[in-house]
C-alpha positions, 0 to 999 in steps of 0.5 A: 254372245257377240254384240256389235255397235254401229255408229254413222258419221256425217262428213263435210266435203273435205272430210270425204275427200281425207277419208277417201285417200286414207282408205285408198292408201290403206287399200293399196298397202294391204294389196301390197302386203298380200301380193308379196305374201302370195309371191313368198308363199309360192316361193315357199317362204315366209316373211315376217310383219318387219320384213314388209314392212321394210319392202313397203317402205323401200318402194313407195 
């Protein structure tokens, strides 16, 4: 049996602006990571989680 919780949250304005650039920094990076995944896949490599990590790093 699956079971879900959902709880709402009611930000202040300065709370939706640090959430929104926390989401927006989380987007980028996921876009990031799939982007390089996509690229090794075609390329028919694998990375590991460390190794882009360390890309992610080096570029930003």
């Amino acid at each position: 049996m699956l079971k879900a919780y959902r709880y709402r949250i009611y930000p202040n304005k300065e709370q939706e602006r640090q959430l929104a650039k926390t989401f927006g920094c989380c987007r980028f990076v996921y876009n990031q990571t799939l982007a390089y995944r996509k690229d090794a896949y075609e390329k028919k490599k694998s990375l590991s989680v460390k190794q882009i990590v360390i890309i992610i790093a080096i570029e930003s």
